[in-house]
C-alpha positions in Angstrom: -118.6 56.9 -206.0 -116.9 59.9 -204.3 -115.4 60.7 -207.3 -117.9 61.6 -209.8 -118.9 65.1 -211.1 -121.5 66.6 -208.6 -124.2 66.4 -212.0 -123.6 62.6 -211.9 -123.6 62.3 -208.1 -127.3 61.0 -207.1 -129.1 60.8 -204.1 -129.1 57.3 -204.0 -125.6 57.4 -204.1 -125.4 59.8 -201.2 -127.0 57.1 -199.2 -124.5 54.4 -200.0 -122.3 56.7 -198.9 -124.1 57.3 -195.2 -124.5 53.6 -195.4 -120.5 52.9 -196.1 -119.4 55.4 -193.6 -122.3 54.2 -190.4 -121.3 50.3 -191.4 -117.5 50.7 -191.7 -114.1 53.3 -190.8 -114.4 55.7 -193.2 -115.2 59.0 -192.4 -113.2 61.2 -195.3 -115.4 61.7 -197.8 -116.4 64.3 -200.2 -119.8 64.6 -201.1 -121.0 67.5 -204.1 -122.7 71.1 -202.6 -126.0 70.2 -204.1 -127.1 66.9 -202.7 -131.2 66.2 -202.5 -131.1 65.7 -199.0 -134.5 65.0 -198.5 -134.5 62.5 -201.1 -131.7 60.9 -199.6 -134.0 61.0 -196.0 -137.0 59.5 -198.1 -135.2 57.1 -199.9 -133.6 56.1 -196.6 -137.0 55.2 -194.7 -138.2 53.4 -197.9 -135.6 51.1 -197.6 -136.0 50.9 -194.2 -132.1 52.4 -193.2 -133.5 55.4 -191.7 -131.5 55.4 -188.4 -128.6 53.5 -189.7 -128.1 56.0 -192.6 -128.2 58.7 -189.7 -125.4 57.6 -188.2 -123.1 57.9 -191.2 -124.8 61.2 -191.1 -123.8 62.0 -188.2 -120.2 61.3 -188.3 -119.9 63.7 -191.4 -118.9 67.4 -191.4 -119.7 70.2 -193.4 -122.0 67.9 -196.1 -125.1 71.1 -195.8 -128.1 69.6 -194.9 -130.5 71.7 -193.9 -130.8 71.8 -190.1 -134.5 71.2 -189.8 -134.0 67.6 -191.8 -131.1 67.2 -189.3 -133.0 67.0 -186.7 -135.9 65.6 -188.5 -133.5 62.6 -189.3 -132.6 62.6 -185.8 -135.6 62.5 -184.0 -137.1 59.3 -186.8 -133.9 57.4 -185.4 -134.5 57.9 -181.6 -138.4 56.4 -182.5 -136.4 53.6 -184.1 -133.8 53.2 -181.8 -136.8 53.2 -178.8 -138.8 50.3 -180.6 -135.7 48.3 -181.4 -134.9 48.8 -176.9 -138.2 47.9 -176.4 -137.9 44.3 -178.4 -134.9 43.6 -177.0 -135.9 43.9 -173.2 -139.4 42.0 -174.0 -137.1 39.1 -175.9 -134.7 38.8 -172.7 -137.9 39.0 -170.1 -139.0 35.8 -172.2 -135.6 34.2 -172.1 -135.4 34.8 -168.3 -138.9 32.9 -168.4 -138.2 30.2 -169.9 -134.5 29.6 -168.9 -136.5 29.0 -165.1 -137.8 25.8 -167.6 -134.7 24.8 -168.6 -135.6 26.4 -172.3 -132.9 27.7 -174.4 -134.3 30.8 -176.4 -132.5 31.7 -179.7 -133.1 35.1 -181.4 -133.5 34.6 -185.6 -133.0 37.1 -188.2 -133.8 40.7 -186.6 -132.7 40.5 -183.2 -129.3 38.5 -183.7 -128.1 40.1 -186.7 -128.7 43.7 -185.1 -126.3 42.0 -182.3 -123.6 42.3 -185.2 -124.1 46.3 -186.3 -121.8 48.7 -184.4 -125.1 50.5 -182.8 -127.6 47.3 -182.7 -130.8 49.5 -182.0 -130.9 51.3 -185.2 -131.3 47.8 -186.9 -134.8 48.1 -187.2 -137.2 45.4 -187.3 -140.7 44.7 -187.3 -141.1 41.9 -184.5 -139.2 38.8 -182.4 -138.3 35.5 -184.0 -137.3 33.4 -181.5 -136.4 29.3 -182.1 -136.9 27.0 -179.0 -136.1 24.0 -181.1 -137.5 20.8 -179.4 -139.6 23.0 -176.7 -141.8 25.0 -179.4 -145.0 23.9 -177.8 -143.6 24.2 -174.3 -142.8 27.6 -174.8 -146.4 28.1 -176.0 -147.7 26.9 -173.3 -145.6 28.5 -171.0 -146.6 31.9 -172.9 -150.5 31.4 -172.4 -150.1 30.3 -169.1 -149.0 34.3 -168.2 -152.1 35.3 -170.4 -151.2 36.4 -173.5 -152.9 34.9 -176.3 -151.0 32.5 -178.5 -152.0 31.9 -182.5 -150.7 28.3 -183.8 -152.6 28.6 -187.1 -149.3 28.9 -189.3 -147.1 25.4 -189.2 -144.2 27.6 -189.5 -144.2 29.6 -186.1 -146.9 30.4 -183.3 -147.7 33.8 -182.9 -148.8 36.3 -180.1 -148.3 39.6 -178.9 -146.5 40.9 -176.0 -146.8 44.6 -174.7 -147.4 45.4 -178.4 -144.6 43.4 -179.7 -144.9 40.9 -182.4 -143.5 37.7 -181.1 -143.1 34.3 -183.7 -141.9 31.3 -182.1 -140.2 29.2 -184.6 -141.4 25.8 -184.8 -139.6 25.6 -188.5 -136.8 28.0 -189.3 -137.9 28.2 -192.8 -141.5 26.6 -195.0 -141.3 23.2 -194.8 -144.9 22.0 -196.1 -145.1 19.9 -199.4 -141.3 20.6 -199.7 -138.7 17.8 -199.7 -135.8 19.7 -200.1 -136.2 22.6 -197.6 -137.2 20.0 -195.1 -133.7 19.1 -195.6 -132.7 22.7 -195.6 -134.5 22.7 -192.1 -132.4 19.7 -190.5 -129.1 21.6 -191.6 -130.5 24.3 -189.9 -131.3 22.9 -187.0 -128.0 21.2 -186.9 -126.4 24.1 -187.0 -128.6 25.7 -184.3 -127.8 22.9 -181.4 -124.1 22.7 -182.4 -123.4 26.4 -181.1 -124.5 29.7 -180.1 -123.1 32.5 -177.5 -125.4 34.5 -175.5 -125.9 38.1 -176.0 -124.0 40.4 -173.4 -124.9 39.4 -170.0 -128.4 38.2 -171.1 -130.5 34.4 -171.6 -130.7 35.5 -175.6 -128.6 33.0 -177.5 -126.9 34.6 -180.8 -126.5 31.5 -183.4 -122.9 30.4 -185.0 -121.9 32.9 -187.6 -122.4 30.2 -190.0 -126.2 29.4 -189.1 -126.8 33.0 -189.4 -124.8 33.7 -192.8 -127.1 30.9 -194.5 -130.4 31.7 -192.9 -129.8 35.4 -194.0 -129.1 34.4 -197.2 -132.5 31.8 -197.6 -134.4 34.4 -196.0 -133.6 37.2 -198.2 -133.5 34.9 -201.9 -137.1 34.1 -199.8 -138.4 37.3 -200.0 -136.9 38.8 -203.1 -138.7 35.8 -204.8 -141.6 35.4 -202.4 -142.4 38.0 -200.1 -142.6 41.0 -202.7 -138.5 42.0 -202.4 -135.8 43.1 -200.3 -134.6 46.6 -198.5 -131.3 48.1 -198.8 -131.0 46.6 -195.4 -130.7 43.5 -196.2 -128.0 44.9 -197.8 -126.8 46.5 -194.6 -127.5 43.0 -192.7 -124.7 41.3 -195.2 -121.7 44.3 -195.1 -121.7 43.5 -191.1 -122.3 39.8 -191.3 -119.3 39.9 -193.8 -117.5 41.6 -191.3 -117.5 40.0 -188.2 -117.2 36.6 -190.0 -114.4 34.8 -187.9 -112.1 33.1 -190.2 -111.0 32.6 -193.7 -112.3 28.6 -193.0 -116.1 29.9 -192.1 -116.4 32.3 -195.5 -115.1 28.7 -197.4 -117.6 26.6 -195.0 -120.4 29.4 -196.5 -119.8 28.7 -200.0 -119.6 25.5 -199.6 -123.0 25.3 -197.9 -124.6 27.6 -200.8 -123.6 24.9 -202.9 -125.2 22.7 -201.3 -128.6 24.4 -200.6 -129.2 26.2 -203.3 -128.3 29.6 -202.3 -125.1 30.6 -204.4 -127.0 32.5 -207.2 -128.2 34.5 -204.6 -125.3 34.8 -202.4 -123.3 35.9 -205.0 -125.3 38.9 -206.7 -125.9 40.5 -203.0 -122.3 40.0 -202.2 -121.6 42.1 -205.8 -123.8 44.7 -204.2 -122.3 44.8 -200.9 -118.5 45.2 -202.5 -120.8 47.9 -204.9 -121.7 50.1 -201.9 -118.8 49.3 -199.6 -115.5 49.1 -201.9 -117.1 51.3 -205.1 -116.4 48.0 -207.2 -118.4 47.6 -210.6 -121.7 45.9 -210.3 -121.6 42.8 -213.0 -124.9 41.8 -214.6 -126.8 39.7 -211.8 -125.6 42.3 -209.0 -126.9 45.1 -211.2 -129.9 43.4 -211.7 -130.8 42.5 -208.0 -130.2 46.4 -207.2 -132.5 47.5 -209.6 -135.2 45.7 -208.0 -133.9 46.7 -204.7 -134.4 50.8 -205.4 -137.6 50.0 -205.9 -138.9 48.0 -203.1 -140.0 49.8 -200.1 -140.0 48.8 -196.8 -142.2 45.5 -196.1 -144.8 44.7 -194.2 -147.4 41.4 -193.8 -150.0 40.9 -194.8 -153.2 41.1 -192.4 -155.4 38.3 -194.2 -154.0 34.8 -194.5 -155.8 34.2 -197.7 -154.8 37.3 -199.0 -151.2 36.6 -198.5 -151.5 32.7 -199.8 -153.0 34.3 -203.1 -150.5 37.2 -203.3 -147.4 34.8 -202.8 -148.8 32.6 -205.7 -148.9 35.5 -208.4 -145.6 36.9 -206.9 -144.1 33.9 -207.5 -145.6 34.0 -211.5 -144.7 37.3 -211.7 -141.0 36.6 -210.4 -139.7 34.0 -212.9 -137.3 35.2 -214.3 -135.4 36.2 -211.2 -136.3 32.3 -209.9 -134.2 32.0 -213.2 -131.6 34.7 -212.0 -131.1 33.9 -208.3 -132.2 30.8 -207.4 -131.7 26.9 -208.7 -135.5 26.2 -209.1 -138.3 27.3 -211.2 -141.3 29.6 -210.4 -143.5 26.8 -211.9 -141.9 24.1 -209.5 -142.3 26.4 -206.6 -145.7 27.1 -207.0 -146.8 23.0 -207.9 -144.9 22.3 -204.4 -146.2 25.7 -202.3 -149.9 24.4 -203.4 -149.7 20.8 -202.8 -148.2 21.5 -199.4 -151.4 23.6 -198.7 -153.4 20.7 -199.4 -151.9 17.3 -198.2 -149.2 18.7 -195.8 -151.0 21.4 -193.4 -148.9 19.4 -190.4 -145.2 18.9 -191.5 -143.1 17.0 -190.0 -139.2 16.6 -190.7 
């Protein structure tokens, strides 16, 4: 990408570049005189990479940005970098709780794969998932009893809030209603969740196996490209460093192995294209160019506030999505929604 004639350089290429040099070693790069900056910064905060993109920013001279934007960029990463702080210190506060119950508290998606980036804070995320496996209703409880309200309307994970902090406590690690296979999907989690973990520096937070968190990250994100409306460049981001700190040549086999087995390798494999894309300058092949198509466009997500609102707007997502069921998963956008609706009706309770 560093390369090409300053005409052909764009802004979104700029930011793979930030991206490459915040997420990796590389610091010696040229970038063209004329660079959009602040469509690079928009684009950035879109995708919701604002404070990772700024430290690749950061760690390169002479590029001329405007000083302003500089510290414009700046300042939107401290606000990032304080909310992310702020999680993390609620999350061990409720891990010290419920340790004094003998309760083992594992972080999920946001929290443990920020533990992986080289400055964890500027991962942003939008809440705390947290699994307590077989104590899911004791940690409720134990929640409620310090007064803070707990909503256990979703079969999936309890909800509440904590200083102003989203909290979901995982009863499932994925949907499970209506759906015979993921409930399967579930036990292999959940497998993989009791067989190891490590604890985060010197705190009760438990950090999954690297394997438990390659495969969730990789449902979670073929679940939202399909389902939740799309993925972020940093899901991207959340792959390069999970690639990364992998431990052996034997896990990365044990992870396509798994794929196999669940479902996941169409998926796997066109975000790993991607990845090499932004990190190595490889070419993109059909699928990988595809899923970063849809990726440019997507901005940053967010839930939705009604229930029924979101069970509607899943269901014509998924209709609207078929072709990439077709693309990047092993199931179709018809089956999906036959099982996402029976499951609604005749399995509100799930049980594994």
């Amino acid at each position: 990408m560093t390369g090409k004639e300053s005409s052909q350089f764009t802004y979104i290429e700029t930011l793979f570049v930030l991206l490459r040099v915040s997420l990796g070693k590389e610091t010696e790069v040229s970038l063209p005189n004329d660079v959009n900056w602040p469509a690079v910064y928009e684009m950035a905060l879109k995708q919701g990479v604002g404070a990772i993109a700024c430290d690749g920013l950061l760690k390169l001279e002479n590029i001329g940005i405007d000083e302003d934007l500089r510290y414009k960029w700046m300042g939107q990463s401290m606000v990032v970098e304080q909310r992310s702080s702020m999680q993390w210190n609620i999350a061990c506060e409720m891990a010290e709780l419920f340790s004094r119950e003998d309760i083992k508290t594992i972080a999920l998606k946001g929290i443990s794969f920020a533990s992986y980036y080289p400055m964890p804070f500027h991962r942003s995320s939008s809440d705390i998932d947290i699994s307590l496996l077989d104590d899911f209703e004791r940690g409720n409880q134990i929640i409620e009893s310090k007064g803070f309200p707990v909503d256990r309307e979703d079969s999936k994970h309890s909800h509440y809030v904590i200083y102003g902090i989203p909290v979901e406590n995982h009863q499932f690690c994925i949907g499970v209603r209506g759906n015979r296979r993921n409930k399967r999907v579930e036990r292999r989690f959940r497998q993989l969740l009791r067989e190891a973990g490590e604890t985060i520096g010197d705190s009760k937070v438990i950090r999954p196996q690297w394997l438990f968190n390659a495969l969730f990250f990789m449902y979670h994100a073929m679940n939202h490209l399909l389902i939740g409306g799309g993925i972020t460049l940093k899901y991207i981001c959340d792959w390069i460093v999970l690639r990364n700190r992998v431990e052996d040549k034997d896990s990365m086999v044990a992870f396509w192995n798994e794929c196999d087995d669940l479902g996941l390798t169409k998926m796997a494999k066109a975000i790993d294209r991607v990845c090499d894309y932004i990190v190595k300058d490889v070419e993109l092949d059909e699928s990988g160019s595809e899923l970063l198509k849809r990726i440019l466009v997507t901005k940053e997500l967010h839930a939705s506030k009604s229930k029924d609102q979101a069970h509607l707007g899943m269901i014509r997502t998924m209709w609207r999505n078929r072709q990439m069921f077709r693309d990047f998963s092993d199931t179709s956008a018809v089956r999906m929604i036959t099982t996402y609706v029976w499951g609604y009706l005749f399995d509100r309770n799930p049980k594994l």
